[in-house]
Backbone as a printed PyTorch tensor [residue, N CA C, xyz], in Angstrom:
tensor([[[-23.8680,  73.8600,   3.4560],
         [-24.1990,  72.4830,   3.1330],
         [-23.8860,  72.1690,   1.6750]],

        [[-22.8820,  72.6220,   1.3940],
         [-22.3450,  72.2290,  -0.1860],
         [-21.9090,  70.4340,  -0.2090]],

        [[-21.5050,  69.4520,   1.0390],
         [-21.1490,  68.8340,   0.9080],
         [-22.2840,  67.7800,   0.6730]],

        [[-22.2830,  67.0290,  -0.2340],
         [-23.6840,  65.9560,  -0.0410],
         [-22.7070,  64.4440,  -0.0500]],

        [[-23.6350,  63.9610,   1.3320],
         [-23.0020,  62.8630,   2.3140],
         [-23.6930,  61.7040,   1.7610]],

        [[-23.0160,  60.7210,   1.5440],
         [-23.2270,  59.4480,   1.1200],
         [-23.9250,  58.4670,   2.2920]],

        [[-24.9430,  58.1870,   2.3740],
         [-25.5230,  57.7640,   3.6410],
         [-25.9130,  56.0800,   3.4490]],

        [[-25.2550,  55.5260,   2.8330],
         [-25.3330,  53.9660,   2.5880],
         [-25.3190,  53.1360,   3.3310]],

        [[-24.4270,  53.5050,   4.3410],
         [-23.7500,  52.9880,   5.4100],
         [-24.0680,  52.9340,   6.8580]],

        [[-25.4730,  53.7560,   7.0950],
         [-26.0080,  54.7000,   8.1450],
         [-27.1200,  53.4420,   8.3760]],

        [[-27.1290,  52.8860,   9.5090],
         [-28.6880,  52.7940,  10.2210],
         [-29.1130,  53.7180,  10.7590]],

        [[-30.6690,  54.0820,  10.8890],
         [-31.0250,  55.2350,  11.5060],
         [-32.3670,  54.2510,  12.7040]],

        [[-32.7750,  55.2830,  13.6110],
         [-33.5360,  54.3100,  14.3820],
         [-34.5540,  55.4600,  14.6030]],

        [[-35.7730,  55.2110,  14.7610],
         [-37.0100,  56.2320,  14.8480],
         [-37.7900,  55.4280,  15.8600]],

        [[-38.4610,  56.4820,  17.1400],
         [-38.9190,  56.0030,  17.9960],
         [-39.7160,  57.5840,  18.0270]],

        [[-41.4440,  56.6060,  17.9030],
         [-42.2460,  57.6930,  17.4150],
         [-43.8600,  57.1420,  17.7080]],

        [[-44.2590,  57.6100,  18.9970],
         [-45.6710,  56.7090,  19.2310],
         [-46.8340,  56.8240,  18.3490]],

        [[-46.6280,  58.4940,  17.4980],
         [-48.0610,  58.4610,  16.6580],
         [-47.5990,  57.5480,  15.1120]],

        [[-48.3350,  56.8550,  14.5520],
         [-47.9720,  55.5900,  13.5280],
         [-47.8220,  57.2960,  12.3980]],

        [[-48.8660,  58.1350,  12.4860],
         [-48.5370,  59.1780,  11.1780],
         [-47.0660,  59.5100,  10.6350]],

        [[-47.0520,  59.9410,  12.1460],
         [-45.6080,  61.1790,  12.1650],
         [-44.4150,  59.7050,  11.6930]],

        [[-44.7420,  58.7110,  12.6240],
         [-43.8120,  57.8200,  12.3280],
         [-43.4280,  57.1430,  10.8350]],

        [[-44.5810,  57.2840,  10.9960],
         [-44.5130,  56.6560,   8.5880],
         [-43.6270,  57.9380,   7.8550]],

        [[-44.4430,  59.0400,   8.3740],
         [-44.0990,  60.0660,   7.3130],
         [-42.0920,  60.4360,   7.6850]],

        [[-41.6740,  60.4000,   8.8930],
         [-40.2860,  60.5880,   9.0920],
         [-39.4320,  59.5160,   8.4870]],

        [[-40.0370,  58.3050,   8.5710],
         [-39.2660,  57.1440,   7.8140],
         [-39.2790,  57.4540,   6.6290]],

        [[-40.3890,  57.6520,   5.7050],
         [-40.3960,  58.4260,   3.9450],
         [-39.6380,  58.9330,   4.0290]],

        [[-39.3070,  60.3120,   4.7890],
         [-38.7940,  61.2590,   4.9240],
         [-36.9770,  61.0980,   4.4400]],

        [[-36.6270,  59.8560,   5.7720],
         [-35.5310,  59.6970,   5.9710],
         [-35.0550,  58.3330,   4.7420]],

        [[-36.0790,  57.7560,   4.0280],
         [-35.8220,  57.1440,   2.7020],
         [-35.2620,  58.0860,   1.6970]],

        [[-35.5140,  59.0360,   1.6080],
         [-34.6730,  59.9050,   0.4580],
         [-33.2090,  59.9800,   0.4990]],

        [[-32.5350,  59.4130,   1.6730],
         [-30.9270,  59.7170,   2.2550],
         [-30.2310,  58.6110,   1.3230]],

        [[-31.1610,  57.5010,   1.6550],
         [-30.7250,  56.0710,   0.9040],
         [-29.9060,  55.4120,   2.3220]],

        [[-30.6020,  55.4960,   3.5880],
         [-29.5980,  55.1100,   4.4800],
         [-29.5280,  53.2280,   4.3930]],

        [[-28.9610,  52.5010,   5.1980],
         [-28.8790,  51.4670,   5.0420],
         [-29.9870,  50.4100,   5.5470]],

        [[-30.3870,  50.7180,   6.6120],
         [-31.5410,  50.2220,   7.3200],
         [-31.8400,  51.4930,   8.0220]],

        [[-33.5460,  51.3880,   8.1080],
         [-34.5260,  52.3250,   8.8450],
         [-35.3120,  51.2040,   9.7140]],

        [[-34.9330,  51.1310,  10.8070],
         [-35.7770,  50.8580,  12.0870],
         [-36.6930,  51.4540,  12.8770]],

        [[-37.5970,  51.4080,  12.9270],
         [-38.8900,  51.8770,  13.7240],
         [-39.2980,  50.9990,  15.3000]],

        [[-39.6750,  52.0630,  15.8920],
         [-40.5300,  51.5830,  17.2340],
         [-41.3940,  52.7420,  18.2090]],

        [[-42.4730,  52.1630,  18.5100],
         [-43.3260,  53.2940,  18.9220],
         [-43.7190,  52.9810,  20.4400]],

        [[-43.2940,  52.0330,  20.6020],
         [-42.8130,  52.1580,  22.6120],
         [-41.6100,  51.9010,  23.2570]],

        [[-41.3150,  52.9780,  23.9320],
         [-40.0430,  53.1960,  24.5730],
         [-39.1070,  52.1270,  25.5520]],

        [[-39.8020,  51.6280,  26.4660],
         [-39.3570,  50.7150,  26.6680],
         [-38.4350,  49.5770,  25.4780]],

        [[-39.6800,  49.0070,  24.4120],
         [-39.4170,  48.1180,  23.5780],
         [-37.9650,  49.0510,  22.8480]],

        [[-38.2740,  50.0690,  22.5200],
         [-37.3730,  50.6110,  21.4010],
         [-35.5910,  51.2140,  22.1800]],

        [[-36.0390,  50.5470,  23.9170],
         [-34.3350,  50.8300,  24.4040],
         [-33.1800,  49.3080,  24.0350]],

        [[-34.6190,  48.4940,  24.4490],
         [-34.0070,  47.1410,  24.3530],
         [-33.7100,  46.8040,  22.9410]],

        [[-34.4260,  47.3500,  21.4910],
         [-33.7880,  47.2860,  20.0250],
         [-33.1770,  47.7490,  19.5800]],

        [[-32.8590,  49.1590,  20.6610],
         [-31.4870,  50.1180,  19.6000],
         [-30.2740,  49.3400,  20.4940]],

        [[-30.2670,  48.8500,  21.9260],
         [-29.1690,  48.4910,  22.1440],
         [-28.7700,  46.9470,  21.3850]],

        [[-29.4110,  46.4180,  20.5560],
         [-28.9210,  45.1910,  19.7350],
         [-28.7470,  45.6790,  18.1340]],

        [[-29.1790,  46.6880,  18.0290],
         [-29.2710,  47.1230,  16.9650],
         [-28.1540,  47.5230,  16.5990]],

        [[-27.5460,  49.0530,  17.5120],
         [-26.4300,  50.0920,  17.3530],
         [-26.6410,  50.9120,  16.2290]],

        [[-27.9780,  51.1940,  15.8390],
         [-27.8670,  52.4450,  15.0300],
         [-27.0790,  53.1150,  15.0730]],

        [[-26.9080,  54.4030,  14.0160],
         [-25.7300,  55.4060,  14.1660],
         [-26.4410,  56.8230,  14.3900]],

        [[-27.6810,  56.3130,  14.1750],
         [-28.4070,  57.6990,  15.1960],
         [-30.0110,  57.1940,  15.4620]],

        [[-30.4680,  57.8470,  16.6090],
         [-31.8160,  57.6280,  16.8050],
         [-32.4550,  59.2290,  16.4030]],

        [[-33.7910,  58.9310,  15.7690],
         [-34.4360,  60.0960,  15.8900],
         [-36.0640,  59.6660,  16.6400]],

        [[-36.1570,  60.5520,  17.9580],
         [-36.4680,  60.3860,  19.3350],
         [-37.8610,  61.3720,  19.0790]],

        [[-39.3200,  61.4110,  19.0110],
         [-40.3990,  62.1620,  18.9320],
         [-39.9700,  62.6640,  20.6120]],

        [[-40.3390,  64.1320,  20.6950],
         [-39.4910,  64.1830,  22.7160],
         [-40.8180,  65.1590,  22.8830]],

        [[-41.5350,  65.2100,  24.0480],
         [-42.2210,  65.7040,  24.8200],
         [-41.9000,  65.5370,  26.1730]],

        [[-42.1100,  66.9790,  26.8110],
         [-41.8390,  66.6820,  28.4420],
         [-42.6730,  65.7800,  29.2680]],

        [[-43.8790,  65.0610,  29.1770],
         [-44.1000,  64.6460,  29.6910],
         [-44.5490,  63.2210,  29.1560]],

        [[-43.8530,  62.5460,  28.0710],
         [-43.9700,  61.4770,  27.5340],
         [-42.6610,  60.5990,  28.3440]],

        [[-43.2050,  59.1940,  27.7390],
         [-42.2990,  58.1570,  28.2920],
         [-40.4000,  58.0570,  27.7520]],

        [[-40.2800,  58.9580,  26.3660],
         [-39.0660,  59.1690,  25.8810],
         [-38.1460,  59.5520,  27.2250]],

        [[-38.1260,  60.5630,  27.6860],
         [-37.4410,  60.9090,  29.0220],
         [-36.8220,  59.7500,  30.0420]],

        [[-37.2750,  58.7750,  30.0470],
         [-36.6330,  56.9120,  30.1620],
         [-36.0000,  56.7940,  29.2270]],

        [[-36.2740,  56.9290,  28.0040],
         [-35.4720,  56.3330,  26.8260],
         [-33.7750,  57.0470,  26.8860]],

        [[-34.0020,  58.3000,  26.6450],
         [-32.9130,  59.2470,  27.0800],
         [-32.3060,  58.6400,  27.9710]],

        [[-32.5460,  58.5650,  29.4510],
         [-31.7700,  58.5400,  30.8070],
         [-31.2540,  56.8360,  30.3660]],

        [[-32.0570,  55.8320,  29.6310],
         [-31.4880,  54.6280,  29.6950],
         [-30.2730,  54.1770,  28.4320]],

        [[-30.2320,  55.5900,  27.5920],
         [-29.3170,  55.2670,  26.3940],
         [-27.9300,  56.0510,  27.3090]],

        [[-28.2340,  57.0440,  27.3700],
         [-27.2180,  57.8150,  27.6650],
         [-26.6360,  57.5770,  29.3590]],

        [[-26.7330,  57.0020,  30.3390],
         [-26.3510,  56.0260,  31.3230],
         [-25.7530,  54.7100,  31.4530]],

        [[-26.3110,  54.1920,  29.9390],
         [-25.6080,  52.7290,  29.4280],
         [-24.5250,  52.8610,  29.8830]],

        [[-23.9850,  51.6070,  30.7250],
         [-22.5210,  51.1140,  31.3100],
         [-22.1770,  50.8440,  29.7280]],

        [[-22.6960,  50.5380,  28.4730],
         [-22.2940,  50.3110,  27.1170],
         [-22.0270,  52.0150,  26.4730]],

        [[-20.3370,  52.3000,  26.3260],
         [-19.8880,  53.3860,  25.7610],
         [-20.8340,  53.8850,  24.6300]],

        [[-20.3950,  52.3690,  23.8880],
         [-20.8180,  52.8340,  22.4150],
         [-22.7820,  52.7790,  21.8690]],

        [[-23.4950,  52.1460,  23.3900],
         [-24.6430,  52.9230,  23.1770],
         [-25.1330,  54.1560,  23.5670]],

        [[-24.4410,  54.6930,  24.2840],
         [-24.6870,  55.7200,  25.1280],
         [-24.1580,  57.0960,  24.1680]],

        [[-23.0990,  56.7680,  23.5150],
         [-22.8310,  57.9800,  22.8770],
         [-23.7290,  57.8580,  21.6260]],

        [[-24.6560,  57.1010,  20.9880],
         [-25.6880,  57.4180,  19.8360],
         [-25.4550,  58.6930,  19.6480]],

        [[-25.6990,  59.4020,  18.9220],
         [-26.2540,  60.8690,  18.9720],
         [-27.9250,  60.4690,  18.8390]],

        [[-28.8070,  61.5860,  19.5370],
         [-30.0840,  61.3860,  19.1470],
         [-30.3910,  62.6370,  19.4500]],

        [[-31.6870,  62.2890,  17.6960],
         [-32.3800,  64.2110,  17.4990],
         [-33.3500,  63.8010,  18.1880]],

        [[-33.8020,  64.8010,  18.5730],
         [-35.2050,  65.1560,  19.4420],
         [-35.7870,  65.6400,  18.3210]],

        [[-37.1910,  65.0260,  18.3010],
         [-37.9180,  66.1590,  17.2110],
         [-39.4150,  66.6870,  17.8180]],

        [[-39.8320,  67.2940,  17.3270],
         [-40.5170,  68.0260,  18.7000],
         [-41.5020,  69.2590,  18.1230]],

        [[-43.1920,  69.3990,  18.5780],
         [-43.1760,  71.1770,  18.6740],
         [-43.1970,  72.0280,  19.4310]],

        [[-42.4250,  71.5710,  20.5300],
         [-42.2160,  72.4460,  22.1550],
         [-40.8070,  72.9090,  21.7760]],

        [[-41.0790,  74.1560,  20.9700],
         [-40.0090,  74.9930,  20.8870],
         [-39.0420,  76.0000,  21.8770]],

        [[-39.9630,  76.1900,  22.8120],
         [-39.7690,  77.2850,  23.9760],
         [-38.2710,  76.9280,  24.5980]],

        [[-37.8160,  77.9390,  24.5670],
         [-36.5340,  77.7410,  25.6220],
         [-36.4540,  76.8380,  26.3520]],

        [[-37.2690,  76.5540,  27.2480],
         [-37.5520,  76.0290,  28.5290],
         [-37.2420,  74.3510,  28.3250]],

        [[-38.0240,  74.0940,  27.3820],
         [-38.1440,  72.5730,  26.6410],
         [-37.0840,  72.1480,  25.5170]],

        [[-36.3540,  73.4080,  25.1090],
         [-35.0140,  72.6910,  23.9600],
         [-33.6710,  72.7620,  25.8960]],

        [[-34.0520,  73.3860,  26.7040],
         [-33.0440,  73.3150,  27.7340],
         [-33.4590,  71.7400,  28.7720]],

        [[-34.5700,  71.8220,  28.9510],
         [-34.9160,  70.4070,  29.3770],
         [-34.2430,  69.0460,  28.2630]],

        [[-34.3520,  68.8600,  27.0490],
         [-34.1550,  67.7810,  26.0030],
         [-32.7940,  67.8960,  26.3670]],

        [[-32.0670,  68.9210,  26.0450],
         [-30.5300,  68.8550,  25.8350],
         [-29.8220,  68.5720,  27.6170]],

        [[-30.5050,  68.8960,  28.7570],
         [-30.0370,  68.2730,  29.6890],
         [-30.5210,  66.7420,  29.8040]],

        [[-31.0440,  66.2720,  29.0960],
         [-31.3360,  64.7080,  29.0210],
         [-30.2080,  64.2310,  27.9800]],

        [[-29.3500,  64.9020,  27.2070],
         [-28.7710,  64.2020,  26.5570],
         [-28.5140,  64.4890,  24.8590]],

        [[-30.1300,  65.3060,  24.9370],
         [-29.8620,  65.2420,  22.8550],
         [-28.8170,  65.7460,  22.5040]],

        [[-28.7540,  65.0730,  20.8250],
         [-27.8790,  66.1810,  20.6860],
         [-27.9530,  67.0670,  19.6200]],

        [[-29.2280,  66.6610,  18.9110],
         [-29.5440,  68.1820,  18.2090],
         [-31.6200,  68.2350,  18.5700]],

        [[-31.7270,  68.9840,  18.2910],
         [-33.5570,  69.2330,  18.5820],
         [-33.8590,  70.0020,  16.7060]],

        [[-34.7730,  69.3010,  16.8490],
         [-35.1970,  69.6350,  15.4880],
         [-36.6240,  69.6120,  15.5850]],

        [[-36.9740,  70.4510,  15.2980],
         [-38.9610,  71.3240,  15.9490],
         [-39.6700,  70.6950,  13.7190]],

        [[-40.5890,  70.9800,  14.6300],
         [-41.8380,  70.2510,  13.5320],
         [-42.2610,  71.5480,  12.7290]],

        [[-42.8440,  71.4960,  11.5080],
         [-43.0610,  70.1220,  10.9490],
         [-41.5210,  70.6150,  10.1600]],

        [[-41.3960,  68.6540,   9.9150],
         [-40.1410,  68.4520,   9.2010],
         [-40.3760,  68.4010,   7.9930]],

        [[-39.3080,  68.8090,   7.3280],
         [-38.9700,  68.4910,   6.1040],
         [-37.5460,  67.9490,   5.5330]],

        [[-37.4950,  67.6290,   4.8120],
         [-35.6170,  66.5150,   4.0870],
         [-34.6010,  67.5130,   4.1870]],

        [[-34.9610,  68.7040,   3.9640],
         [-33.8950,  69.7890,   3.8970],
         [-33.5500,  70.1770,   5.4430]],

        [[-34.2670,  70.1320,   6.4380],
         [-33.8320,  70.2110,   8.2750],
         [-33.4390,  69.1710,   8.6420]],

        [[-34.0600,  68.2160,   8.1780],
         [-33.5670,  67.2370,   8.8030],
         [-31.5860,  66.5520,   7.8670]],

        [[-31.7990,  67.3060,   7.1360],
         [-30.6500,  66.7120,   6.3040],
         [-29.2010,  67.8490,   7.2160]],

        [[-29.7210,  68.6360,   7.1880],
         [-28.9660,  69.9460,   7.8810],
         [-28.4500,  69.3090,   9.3810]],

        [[-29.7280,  68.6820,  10.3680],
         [-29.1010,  68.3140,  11.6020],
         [-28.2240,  67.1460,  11.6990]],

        [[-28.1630,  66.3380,  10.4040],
         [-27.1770,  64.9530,  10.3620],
         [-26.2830,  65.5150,   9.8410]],

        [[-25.9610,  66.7890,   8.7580],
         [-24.7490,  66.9260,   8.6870],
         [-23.8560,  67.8680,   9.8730]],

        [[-24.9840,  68.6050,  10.6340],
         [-24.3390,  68.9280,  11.7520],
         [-23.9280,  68.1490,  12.9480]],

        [[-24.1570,  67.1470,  12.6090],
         [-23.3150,  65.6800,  13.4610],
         [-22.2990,  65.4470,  13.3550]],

        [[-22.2210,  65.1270,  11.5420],
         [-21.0820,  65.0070,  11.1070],
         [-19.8370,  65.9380,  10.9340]],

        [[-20.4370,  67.3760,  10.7580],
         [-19.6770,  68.3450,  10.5950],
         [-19.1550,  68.9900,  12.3360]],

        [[-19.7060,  68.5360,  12.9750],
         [-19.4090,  69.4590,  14.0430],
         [-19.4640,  68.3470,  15.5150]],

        [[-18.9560,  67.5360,  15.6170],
         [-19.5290,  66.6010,  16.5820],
         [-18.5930,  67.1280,  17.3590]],

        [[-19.5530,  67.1160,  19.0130],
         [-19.7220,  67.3250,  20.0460],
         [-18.5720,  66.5790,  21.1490]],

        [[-17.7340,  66.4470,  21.7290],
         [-17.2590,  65.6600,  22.6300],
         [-18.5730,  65.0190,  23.6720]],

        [[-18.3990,  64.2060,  24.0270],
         [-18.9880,  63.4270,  25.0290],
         [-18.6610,  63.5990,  26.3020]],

        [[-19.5140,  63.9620,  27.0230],
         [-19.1690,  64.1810,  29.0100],
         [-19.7080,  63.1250,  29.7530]],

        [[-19.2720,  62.4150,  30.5280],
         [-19.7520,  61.9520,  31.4820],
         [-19.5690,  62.5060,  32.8230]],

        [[-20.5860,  62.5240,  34.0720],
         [-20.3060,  63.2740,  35.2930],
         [-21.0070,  62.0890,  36.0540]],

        [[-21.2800,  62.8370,  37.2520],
         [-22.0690,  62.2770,  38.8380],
         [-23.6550,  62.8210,  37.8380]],

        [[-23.8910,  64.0210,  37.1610],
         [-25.4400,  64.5320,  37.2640],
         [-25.6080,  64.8300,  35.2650]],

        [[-24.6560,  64.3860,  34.7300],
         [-24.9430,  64.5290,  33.1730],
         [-24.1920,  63.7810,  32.2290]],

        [[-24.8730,  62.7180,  31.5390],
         [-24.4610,  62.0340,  30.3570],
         [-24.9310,  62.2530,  28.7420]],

        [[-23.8080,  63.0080,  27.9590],
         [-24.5080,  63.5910,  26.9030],
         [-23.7180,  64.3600,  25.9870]],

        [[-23.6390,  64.2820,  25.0770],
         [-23.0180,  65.5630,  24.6610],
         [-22.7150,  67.1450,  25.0500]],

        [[-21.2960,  67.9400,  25.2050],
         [-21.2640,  68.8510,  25.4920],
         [-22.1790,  69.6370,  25.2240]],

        [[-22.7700,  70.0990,  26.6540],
         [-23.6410,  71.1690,  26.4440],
         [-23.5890,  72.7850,  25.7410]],

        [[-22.0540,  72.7840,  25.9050],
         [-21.6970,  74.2560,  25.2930],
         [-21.4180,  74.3910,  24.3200]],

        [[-22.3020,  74.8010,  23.4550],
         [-22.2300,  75.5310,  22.0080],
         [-21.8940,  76.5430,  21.2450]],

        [[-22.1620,  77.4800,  22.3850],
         [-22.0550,  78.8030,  22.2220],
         [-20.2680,  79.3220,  22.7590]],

        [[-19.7980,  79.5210,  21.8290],
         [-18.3750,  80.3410,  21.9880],
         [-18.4060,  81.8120,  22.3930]],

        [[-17.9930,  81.8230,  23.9080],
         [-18.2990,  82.7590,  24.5540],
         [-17.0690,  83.4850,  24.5670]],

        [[-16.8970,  84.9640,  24.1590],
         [-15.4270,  85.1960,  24.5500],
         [-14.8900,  86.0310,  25.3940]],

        [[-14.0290,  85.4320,  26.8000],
         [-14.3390,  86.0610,  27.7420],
         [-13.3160,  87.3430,  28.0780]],

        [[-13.4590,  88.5210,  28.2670],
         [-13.3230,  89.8080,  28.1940],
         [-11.9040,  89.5750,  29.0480]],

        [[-11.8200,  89.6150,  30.1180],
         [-10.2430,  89.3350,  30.9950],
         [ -9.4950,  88.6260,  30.6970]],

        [[ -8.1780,  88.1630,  31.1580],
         [ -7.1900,  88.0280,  30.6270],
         [ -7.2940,  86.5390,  31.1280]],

        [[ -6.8960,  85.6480,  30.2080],
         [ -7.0170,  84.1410,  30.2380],
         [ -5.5850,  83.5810,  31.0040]],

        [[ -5.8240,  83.4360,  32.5490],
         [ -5.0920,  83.2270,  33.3520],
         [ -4.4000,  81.2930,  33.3750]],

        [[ -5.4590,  80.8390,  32.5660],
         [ -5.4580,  79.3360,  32.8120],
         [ -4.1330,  79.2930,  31.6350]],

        [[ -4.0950,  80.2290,  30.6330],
         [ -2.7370,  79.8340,  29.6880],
         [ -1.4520,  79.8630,  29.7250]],

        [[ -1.7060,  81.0890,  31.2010],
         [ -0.6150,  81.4910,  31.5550],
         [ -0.1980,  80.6090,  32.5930]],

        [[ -0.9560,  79.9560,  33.1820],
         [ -0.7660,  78.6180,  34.3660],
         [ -0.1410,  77.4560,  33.6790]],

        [[ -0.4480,  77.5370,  32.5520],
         [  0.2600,  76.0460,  31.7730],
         [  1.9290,  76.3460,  31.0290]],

        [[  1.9820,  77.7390,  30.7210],
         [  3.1990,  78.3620,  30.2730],
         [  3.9040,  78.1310,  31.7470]],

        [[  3.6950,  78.4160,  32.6810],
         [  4.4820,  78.4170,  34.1430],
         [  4.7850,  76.9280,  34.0850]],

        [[  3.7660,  76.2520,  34.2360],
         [  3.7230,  74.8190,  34.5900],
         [  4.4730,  74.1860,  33.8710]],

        [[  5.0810,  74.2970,  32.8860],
         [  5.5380,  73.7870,  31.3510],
         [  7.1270,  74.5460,  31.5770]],

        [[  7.5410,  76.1250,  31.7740],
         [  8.9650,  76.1780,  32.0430],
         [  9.5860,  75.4660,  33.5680]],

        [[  8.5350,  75.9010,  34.5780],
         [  8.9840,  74.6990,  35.6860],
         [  9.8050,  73.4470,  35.5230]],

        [[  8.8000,  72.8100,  34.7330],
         [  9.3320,  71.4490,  34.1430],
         [ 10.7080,  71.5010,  33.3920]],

        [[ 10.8080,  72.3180,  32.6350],
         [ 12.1160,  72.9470,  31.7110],
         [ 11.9260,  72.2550,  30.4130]],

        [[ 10.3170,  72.1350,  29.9360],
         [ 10.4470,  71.8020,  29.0110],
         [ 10.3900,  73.4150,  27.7650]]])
């Protein structure tokens, strides 16, 4: 993180039912100098303001059994491209496997566990910027690529050799 990002230009959007956590992440996210900080602490209300809004990121309080899980399925389903691809952090203290694999099949696209501070949270916006994700759409998932992890697979990569065939065929 040697690079320090000029954030002038950035709306950010916070959707956060306890008023604490919600004050203190907005402070939080005042140190960036972003351009506008928008707040909302019911989900419903806060699908219908980020889609007039267009923040350039939401940061999403996520529990499994809170009303966010709508918010998710209604950003990232948007027939609207450019609301649907938001990026949005989950922030969260359901660290467990189980619950960063639940968030990220809803869509997030980074999870960032409690308590926060300017220095994590500064880390997961530049890993937005530094590393952004392609976008998938399917029949059963809208969201950023789920695969992160560069796996490297031991046998011989047959799919390269299918495109070398496919490619002298042609005679190119």
């Amino acid at each position: 993180m040697s690079v320090a990002y000029n954030f002038s230009e950035i709306t950010l959007f916070i959707v956060e039912e306890n008023p604490f956590l919600r004050e203190m992440l907005s402070d939080l996210l005042k140190q960036f100098k972003p351009k506008r900080i928008y707040t909302e602490s019911k989900c419903d209300i806060a699908v219908e303001r980020i889609a007039e809004i267009m923040p350039d990121i939401i940061f999403a309080s996520w529990t499994p059994m809170s009303d966010i899980i709508h918010l998710f399925k209604n950003i990232r389903h948007s027939p609207n491209e450019n609301l649907s691809e938001i990026p949005i952090i989950a922030i969260t203290s359901y660290t467990e496997k189980k619950y960063v694999i639940a968030a990220r099949d809803l869509g997030m696209s980074e999870y960032l566990a409690l308590p926060l501070s300017a220095k994590s949270i500064y880390a997961r916006i530049c890993k937005l910027i530094e590393n952004p994700r392609q976008f998938v759409r399917s029949e059963n998932y809208c969201g950023p690529d789920r695969r992160v992890k560069k796996i490297v697979f031991p046998g011989e990569d047959r799919r390269k050799q299918s495109e070398e065939s496919e490619k002298s065929e042609d005679g190119e």
